[in-house]
VEXDRENLUM-881310 format. One record per residue: residue in three letters; x, y, z of N, C-alpha, C in turn. Coordinates in steps of 0.2 Angstrom, whole numbers, plus 5000, padded with zeros to 4 digits. Layout:
// residues N
ALAXYZXYZXYZ;...
//
This chain:
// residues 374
UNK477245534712477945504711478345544705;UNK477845544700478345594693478345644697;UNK477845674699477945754701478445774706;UNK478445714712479045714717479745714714;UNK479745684708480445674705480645714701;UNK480145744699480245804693480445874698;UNK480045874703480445924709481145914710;UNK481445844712482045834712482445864707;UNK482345844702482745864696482645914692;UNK482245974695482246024694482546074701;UNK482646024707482946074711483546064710;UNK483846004708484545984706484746024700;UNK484146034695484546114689484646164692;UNK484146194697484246254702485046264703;UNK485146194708485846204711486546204705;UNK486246154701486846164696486846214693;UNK486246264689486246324687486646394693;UNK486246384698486546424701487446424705;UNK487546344704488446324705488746374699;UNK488446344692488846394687488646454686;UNK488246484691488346564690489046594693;UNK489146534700489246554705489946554702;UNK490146494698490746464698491146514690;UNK490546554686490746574679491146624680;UNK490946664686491546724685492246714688;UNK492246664693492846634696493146604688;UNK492946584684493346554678493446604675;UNK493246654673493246694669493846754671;UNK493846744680494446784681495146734680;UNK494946704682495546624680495946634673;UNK495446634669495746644660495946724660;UNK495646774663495746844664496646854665;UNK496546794672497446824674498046784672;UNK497746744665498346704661498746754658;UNK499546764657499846794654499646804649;UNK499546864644499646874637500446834633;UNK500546854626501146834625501246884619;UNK502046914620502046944615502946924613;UNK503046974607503746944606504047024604;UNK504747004607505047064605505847054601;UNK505847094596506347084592507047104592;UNK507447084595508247134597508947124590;UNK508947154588509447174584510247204587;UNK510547164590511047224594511647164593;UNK512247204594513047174595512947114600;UNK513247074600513447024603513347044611;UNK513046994615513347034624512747064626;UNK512447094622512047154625511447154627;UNK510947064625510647064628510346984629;UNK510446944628510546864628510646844636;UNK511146884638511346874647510746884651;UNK510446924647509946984653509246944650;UNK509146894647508446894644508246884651;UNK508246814654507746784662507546824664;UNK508046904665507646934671507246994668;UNK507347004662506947024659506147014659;UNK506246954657505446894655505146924661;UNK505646884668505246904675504946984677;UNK505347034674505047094676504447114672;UNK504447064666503947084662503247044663;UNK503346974666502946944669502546964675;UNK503047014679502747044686502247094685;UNK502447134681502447204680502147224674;UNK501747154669501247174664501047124663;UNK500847064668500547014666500746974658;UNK501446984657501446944650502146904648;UNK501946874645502546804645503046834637;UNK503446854638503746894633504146844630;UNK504346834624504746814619505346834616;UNK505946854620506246894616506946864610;UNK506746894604507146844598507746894599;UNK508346864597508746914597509346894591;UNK509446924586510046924583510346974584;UNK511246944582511746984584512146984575;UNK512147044574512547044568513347074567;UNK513647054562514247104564514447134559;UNK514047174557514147254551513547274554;UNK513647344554513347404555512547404550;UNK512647354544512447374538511747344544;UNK511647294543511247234547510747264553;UNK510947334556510547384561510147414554;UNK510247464550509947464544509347434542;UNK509747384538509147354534508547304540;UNK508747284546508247284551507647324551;UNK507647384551507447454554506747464547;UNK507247464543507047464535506447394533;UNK506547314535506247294533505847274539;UNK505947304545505547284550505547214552;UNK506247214552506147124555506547144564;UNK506447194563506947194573506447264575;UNK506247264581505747304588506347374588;UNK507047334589507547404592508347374593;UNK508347424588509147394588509547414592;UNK510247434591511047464596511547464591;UNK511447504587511847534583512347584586;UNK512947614582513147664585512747714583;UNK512947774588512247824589512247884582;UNK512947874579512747914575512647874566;UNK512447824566512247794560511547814560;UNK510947804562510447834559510547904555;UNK511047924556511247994553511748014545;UNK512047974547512347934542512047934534;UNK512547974529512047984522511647934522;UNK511947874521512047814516511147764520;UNK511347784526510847754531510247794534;UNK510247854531509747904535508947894536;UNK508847874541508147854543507547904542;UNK507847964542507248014543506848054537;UNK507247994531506648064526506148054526;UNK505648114525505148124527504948074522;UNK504048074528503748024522503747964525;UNK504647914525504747854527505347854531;UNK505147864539505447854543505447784545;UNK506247764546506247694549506247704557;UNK506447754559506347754566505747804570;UNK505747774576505047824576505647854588;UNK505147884589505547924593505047904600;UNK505547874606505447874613505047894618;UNK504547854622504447894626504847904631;UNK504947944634505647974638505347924645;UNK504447974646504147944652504347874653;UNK504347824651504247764652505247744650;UNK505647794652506347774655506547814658;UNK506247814663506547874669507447834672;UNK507647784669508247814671508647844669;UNK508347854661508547934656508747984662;UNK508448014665508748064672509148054673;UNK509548014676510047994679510547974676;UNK510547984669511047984663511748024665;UNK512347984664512748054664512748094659;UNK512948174661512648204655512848214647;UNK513548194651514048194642513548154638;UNK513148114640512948054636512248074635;UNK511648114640511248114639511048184635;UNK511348224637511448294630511548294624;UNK511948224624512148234616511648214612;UNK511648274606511148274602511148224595;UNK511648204595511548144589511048114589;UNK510448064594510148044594509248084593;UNK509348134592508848164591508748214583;UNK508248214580507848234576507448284575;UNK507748344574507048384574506848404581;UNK507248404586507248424593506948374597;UNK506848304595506548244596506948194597;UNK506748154604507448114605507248034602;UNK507448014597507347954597507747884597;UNK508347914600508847854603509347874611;UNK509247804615509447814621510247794620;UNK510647814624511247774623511247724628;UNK511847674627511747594634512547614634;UNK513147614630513647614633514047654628;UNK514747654631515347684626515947654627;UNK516347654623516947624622517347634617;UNK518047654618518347684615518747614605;UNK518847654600519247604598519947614600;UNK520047574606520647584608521347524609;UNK521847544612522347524610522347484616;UNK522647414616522747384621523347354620;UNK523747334627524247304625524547224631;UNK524547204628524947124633525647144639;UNK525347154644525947164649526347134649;UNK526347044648526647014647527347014642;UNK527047044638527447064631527647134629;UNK527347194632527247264633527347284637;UNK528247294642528147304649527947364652;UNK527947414646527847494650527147514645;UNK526547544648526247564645526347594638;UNK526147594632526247634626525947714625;UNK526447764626526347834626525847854619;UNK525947824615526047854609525547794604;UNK525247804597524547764593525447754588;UNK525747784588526547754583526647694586;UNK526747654591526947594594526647544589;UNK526047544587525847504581526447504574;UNK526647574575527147564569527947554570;UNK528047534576528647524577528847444575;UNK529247434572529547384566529747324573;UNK529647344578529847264582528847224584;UNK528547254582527847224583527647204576;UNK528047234572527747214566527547114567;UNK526847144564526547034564526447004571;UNK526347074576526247044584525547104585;UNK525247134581524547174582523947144576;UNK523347164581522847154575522247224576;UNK522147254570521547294570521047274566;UNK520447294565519847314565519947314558;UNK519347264554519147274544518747304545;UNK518247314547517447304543517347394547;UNK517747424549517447504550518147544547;UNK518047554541518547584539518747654542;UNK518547704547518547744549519047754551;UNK519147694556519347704565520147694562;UNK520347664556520947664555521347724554;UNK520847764548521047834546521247874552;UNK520747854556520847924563521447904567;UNK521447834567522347834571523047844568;UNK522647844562523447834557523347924557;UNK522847984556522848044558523448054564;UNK522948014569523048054577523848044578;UNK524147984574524947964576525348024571;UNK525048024567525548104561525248174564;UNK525048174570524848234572524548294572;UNK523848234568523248274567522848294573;UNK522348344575522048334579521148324580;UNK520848324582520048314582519748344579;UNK519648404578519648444572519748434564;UNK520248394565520448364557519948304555;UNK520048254560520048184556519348184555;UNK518848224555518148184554518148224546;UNK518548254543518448274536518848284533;UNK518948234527519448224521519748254520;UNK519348344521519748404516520148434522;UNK520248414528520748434531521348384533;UNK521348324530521948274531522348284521;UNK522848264523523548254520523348194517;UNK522948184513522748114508523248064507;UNK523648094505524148054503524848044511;UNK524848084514525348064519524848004523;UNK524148014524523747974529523747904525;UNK523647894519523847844515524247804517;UNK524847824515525547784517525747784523;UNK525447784530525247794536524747754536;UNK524447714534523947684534524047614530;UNK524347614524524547534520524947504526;UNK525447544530526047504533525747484541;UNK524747504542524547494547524347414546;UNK524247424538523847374535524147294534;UNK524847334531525347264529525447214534;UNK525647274541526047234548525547204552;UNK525047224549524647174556524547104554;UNK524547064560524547014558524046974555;UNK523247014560522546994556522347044557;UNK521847054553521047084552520547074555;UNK520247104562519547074565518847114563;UNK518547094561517747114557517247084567;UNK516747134568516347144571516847154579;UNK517247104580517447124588518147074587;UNK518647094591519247064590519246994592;UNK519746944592519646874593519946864600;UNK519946864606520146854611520546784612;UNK520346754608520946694607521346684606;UNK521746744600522046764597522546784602;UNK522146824609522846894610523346844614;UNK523446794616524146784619524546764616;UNK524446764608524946774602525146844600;UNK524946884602524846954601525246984607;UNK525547054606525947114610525447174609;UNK525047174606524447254603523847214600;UNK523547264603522947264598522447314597;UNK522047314591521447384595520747344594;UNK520347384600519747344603519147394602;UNK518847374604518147414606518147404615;UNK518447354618518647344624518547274624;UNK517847244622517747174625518247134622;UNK518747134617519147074619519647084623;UNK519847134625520347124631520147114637;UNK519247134637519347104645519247024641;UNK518846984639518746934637519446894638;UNK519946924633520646884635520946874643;UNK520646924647520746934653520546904660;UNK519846864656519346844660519646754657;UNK520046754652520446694652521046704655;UNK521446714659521946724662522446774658;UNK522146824654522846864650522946914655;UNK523346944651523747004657523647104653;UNK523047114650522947134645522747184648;UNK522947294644522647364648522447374642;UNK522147434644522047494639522647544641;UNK522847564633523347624635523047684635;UNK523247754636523247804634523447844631;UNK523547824624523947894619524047964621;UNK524647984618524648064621524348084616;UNK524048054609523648094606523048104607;UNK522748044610521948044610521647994607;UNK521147994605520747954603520247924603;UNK519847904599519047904597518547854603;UNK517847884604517547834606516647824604;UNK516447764602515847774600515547764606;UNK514847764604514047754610513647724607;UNK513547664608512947624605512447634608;UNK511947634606511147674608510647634604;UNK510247634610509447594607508947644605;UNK508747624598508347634593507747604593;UNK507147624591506647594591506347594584;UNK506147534581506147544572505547574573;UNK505247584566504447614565504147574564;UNK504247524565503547474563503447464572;UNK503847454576503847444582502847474585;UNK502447444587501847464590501547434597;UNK501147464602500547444605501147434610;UNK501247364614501247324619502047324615;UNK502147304610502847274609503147334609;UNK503047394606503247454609503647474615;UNK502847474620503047464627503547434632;UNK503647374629504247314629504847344628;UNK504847384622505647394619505747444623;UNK505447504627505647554628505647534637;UNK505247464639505647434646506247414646;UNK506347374640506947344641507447414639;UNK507247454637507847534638508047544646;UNK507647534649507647564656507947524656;UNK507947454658508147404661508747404659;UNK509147394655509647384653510047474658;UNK509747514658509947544661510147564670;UNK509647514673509947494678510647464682;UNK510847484688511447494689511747424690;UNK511247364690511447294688511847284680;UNK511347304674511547314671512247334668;UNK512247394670512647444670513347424672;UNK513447384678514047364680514147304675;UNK513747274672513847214668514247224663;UNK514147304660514347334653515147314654;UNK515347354660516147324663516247274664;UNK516147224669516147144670516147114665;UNK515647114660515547074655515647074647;UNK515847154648515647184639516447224640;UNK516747254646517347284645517347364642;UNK516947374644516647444639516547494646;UNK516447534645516147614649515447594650;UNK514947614654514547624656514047694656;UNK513547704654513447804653512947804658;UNK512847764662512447794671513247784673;UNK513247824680513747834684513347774691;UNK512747774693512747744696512547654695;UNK513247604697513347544697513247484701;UNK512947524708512747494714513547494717;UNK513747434721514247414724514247364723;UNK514347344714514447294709515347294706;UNK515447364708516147364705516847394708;UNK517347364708517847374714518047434709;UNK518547474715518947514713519347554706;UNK519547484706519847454698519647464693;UNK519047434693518647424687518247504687;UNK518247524691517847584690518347624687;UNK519047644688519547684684519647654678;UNK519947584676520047564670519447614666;UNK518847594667518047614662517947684664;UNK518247724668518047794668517147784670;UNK517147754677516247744678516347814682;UNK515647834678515447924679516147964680;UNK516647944675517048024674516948044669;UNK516548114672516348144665516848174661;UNK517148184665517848234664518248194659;UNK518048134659518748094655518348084646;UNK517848084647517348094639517248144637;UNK517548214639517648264636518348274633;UNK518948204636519448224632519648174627;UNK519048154626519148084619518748114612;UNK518748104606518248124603517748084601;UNK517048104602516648054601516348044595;UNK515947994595516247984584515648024582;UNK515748054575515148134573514948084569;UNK514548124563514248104558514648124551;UNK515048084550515348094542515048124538;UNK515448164531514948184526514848124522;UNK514548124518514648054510515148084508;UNK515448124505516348124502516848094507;UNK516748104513517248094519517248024520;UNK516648004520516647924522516647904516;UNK516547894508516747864505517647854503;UNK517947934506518447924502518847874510;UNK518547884515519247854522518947784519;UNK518047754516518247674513518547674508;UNK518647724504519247694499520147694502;UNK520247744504520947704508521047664510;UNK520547634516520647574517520747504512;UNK520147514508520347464502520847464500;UNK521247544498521947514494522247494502;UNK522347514507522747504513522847414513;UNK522347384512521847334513522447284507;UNK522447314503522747264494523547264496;UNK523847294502524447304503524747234507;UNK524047184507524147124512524347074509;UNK524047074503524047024495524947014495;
//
């Protein structure tokens, strides 16, 4: 009896022994195919990536097994792409492309890089960049590319149809005394003022990126009288709220279409003088590594995508640097944005890298420009 029973329940540990051999690798691939998790840190202007997280997650869920976390703030000073990079609290920012170059902000002295540089391989839609944007060498170091551009958009002039019945030829229309207290411009980039208060006294692109070839004091008093008549000052992006009290403004684009996506009636013009346009470009800080690396420089590609890419338009009001948008965007909307004319970014100028003398002295104009409001 003990012996028959002691057979039973030693056949019964056979079978349980040999169920959990059976059954250990089955678990073991079970816990194998649980997503990892990782987080990734976005530093960028409003708009640019909060819309796109879900399908972001999902591509990264499919295509690396891992459940991503993306934190993102949006700031609205340039300074805030900087000291991210510097204290390593952000993976990749979207500054404009030529602030890592920039005296005051320069990332590359040796020794203590805050930015580290791309794998190109791992954003093949780098290729398909229109060239204006993927040639330029701002983003590169030492013949090394380490920032991608996402879009461009000029500081420009937009005007209320309702209120503006004939396009504006001319950046003087801001100075014409029946708008006075019906325009708002741009505080917090003291630049963009000096170049149109420039491009209206009829300087040309040549001149306005350095000091020593503007008329200081005519650009001056062409500049207090930008400063006095506007009605307000908008720091990071203009108020779209605002513009159907408004006849003018100048934008980076998103609040004219914003305004427009409320019912305004709101264009871009084009100056017969011209005028400026930045490229916001994704950086990857230096502390960036491993897997969250890999991440940052997916979400490069991704955002470059021609879903994306029409989005820049539809949702951000800005230019797009792929030409290809799928058959996301009507007629319209493709000439408003200049989607893939190259021809039309070759006759704007696109914003260089200041010296320290240059950019100190256009932000002291502005401050006195600025006291002329008091």
């Amino acid at each position: 009896m003990k012996r028959t029973l002691w057979g039973a329940v030693s056949a019964t540990a056979a079978v349980v022994a040999a169920g959990s051999l059976l059954l250990t690798p089955a678990c073991t691939k079970q816990e194998n195919t649980r997503p990892a998790k990782e987080t990734l840190r976005i530093t960028c202007w409003a708009g640019y990536a909060k819309p796109y997280v879900e399908d972001f997650q999902q591509l990264v869920r499919e295509k690396y097994n891992v459940d991503v976390d993306v934190q993102i703030h949006n700031p609205t000073d340039q300074d805030e792409f900087f000291q991210a990079v510097k204290n390593n609290t952000a993976d990749l920012i979207s500054p404009p492309i030529e602030l890592p170059k920039i005296p005051r902000f320069f990332s590359y002295q040796e020794g203590s890089h805050y930015l580290q540089p791309v794998d190109v391989n791992n954003i093949p839609n780098l290729a398909r960049m229109m060239p204006v944007f993927r040639d330029d060498q701002t983003p590169f170091h030492n013949g090394v590319r380490y920032g991608v551009p996402y879009n461009c958009g000029p500081y420009g002039l937009a005007y209320n149809r309702d209120k503006v019945f004939e396009a504006p030829a001319s950046w003087n229309v801001l100075w014409d005394p029946q708008y006075a207290g019906q325009y708002t411009i741009n505080n917090n980039f003291p630049k963009v003022n000096v170049w149109i208060a420039a491009l209206a006294l009829g300087y040309g692109y040549e001149d306005i990126f350095d000091i020593n070839k503007l008329d200081r004091a005519r650009v001056q008093e062409k500049l207090n009288a930008l400063a006095k008549n506007a009605r307000s000052l908008w720091d990071g992006a203009a108020n779209p709220d605002e513009f159907p009290e408004l006849a003018l403004a100048t934008t980076w684009g998103f609040a004219a279409q914003a305004a427009n996506l409320k019912g305004g009636n709101w264009r871009l013009a084009t100056p017969a003088e011209g005028g400026t346009a930045w490229i916001d470009c994704w950086y990857l800080g230096a502390g960036t590594k491993d897997m969250t690396k890999t991440l940052a420089e997916e979400w490069i590609n991704f955002s470059l995508d021609p879903e994306r890419q029409a989005d820049v338009v539809k949702s951000q009001g800005v230019s797009p640097v792929m030409a290809d948008t799928g058959d996301l965007l009507n007629a319209e909307e493709k000439a408003m944005f200049h989607v893939g004319d190259e021809a039309y970014f070759k006759t704007v100028a696109l914003w260089r890298v200041l010296s320290e003398e240059t950019e100190q002295a256009f932000n002291a104009m502005w401050e006195e420009a600025r006291q002329q409001r008091q």
